[in-house]
C-alpha angles and dihedrals in degrees: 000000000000113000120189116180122158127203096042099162140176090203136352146192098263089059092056096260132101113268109258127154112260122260102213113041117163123197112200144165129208116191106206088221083084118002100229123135110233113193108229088185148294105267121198109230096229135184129022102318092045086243124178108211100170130155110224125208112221114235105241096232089064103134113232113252131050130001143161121221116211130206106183125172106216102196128061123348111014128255123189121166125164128182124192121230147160125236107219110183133012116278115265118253 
């Protein structure tokens, strides 16, 4: 699963602060089948627009049906985006 999102800071220049990328950014699904968050991994906003441009690897035990991946930023000012999806077929080995 390939997620791109710019302007992943950790602060920026609306909030009072100088814009700089985040240093903890988390991607994450949750399948609603059970709940439960799976980390997909810790990108590095890079570049200019402090973008994260990462591929994922789905875990192999990801039900089939609805989902939300997540991408969350955990210092500074906050970042939560969610996306729904649905998983259509089982991960490949």
């Amino acid at each position: 699963m390939r997620v791109t999102a710019d302007f992943i800071w950790e602060t920026c220049e609306d909030t009072g602060g100088t814009s700089r990328a985040a240093s903890d950014v988390t991607v994450l699904i949750t399948p609603s089948a059970s709940g439960e968050e799976m980390l997909l991994g810790r990108p590095t906003p890079t570049g200019e627009r402090s973008t994260v441009d990462e591929t994922f690897h789905l875990p192999l035990d990801l039900p089939i049906g609805p989902a939300v991946v997540a991408l969350r930023s955990h210092t500074g000012d906050p970042i939560d985006i969610e996306l729904p999806v649905t998983i259509t077929t089982a991960p490949a080995p």
